[in-house]
N, C-alpha and C positions, 0 to 999 in steps of 0.2 A: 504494500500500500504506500501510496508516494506522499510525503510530508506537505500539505499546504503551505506556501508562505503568509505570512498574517499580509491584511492590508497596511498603507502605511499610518494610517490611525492609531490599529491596535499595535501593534510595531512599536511606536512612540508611548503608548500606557504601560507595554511592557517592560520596556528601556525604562523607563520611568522607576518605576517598580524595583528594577533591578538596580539602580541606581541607590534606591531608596534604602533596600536591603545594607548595600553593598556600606551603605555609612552606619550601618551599627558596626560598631567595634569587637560586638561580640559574633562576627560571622566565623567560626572557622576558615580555617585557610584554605582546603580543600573545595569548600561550598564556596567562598569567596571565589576561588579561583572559576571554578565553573559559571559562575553567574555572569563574572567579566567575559569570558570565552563568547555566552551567550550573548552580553550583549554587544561586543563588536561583530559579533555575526548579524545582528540585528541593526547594527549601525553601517553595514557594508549595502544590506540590504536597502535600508531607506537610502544611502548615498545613491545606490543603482537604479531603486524607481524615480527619486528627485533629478536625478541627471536623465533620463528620458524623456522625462514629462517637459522640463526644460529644453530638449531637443525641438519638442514636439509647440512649444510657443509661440505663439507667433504674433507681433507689435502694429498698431496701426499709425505712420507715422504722414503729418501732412507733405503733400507733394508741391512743385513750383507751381504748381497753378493751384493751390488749393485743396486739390484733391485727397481721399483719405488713401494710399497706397498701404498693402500688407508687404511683411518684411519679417525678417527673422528675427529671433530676442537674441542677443550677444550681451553675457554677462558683464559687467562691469570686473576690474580685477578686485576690485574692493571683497567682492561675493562670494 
């Protein structure tokens, strides 16, 4: 049976979550470890859908005559 990926909502409660965990001081280190594991797998994952979806952008920018022309989103480096 094939593992679903979460969408990036629950993705993000996860991470959340895990984060959350991860600041008691009482985690063992073992379970500590695995939760960090899980959540850069979960932060590889939101990186991979957020960089698609930003492929997939697209900007309405005015043209010399006025006009609304489409165009592509090109991030800023700041982002």
């Amino acid at each position: 049976m094939k593992k679903e990926t979460p969408d990036f909502e629950s993705a993000l409660k996860k991470l959340e979550a895990i984060v959350q965990k991860l600041e008691n001081p009482e985690v063992p280190l073992q379970e500590g470890f695995a939760l960090y594991e899980e959540g850069m797998k979960l932060t590889g994952q939101m990186k991979k859908e957020l960089n698609d979806i930003e492929k997939k952008v697209k900007i309405l920018q005015k043209g010399a005559k006025g006009d609304l022309q489409e165009a592509d989103f090109e991030p800023s480096e700041n982002d």
